[in-house]
C-alpha positions as CSV (number, residue, x, y, z in Angstrom):
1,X,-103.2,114.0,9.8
2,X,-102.5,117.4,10.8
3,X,-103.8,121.1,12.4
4,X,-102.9,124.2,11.3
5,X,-103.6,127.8,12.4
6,X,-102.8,131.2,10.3
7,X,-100.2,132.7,12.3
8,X,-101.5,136.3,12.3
9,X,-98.2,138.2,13.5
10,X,-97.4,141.9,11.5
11,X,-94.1,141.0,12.3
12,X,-94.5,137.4,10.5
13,X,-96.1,139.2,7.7
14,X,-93.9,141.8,7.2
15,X,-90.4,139.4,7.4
16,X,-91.9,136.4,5.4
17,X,-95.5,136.8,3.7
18,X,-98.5,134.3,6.1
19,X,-97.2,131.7,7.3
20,X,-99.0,128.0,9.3
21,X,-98.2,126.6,12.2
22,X,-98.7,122.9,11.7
23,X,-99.2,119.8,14.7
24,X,-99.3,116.5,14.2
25,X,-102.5,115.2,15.1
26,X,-101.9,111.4,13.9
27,X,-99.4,109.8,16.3
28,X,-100.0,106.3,15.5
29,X,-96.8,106.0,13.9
30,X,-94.9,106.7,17.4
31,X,-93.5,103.7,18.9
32,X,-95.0,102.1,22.0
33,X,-93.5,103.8,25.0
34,X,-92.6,106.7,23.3
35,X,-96.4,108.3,23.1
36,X,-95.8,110.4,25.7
37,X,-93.1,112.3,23.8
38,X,-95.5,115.5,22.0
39,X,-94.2,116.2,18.3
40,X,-93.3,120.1,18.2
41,X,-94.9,122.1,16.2
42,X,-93.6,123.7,12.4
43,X,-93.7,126.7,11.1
44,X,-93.9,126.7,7.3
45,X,-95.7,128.6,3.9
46,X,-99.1,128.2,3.7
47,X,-97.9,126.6,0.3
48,X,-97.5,123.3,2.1
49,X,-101.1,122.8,2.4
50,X,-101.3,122.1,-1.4
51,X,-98.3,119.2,-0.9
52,X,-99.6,117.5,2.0
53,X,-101.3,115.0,1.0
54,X,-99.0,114.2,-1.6
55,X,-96.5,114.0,0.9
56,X,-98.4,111.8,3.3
57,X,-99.4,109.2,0.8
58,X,-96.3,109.0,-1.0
59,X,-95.4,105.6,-1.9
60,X,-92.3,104.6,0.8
61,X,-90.0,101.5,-0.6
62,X,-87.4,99.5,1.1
63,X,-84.3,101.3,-0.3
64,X,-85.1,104.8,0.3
65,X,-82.7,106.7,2.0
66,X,-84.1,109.8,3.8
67,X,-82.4,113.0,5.1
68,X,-83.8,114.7,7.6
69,X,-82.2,118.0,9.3
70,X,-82.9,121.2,10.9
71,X,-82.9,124.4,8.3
72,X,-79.8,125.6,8.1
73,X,-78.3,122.8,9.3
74,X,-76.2,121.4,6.2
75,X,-78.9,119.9,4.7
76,X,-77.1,120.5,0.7
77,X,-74.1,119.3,2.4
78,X,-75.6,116.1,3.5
79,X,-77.3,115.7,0.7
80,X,-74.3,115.6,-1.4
81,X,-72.4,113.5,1.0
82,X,-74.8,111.2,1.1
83,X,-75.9,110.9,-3.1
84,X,-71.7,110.6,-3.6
85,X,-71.6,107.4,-1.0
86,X,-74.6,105.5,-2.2
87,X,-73.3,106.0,-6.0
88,X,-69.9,104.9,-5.2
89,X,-68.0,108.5,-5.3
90,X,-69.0,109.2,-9.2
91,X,-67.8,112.9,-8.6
92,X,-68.0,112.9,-12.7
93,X,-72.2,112.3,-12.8
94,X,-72.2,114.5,-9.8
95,X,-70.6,117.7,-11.0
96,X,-72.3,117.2,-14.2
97,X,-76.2,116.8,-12.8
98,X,-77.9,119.5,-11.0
99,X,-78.2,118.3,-7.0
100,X,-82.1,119.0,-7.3
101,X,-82.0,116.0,-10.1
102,X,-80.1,113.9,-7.8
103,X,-81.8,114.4,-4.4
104,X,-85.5,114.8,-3.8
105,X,-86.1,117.5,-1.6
106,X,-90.0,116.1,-1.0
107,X,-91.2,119.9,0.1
108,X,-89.4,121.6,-2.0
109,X,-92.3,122.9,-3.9
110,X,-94.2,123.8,-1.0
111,X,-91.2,126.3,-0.1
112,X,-90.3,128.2,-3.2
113,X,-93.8,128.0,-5.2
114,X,-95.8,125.6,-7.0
115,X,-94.0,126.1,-10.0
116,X,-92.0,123.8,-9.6
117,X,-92.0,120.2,-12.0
């Protein structure tokens, strides 16, 4: 599935708690011809561990829709954007329930804590 090394950095330490550095070790999904393309590497909270197999044998159906973006990239934005346009623009359900409710962030809990339902 994966790799991971302790980053052991006082400045790491000091700025964020320990944190992984994680590589893809399975490339099998990659399409043919595109093999010779090497995923990067992420940097995330030793918390992630705990989530990862959840997240890799999570049940995928035909009618997901899937954000993916950089941090700090307008992630909440998108994710808003995107709820309001596959529920026909119900601004009225969405100013009334919590964005978490409406749109999984999958690693969520493997950024904040594992307290997390």
């Amino acid at each position: 599935m994966f790799s991971y090394r302790v980053i052991d950095s006082q400045l790491t330490t000091d700025l964020h708690h320990q944190q992984i550095e994680i590589r893809l070790n399975d490339t099998a999904g990659i399409p043919d011809g595109q093999q010779k393309r090497t995923p990067a590497h992420c940097v995330i909270t030793p918390t992630y561990l705990n989530a990862a197999a959840r997240i890799r044998n999570l049940t995928v159906y035909e009618d997901d829709v899937w954000i993916v973006t950089f941090p700090k990239a307008g992630t909440t934005w998108t994710q808003e954007m995107v709820w309001l346009i596959d529920h026909d623009l119900d601004y009225g359900t969405a100013s009334k329930v919590n964005l978490l409710e409406r749109s999984v962030f999958l690693e969520y809990g493997s950024i904040v804590g594992s307290n997390i339902p």
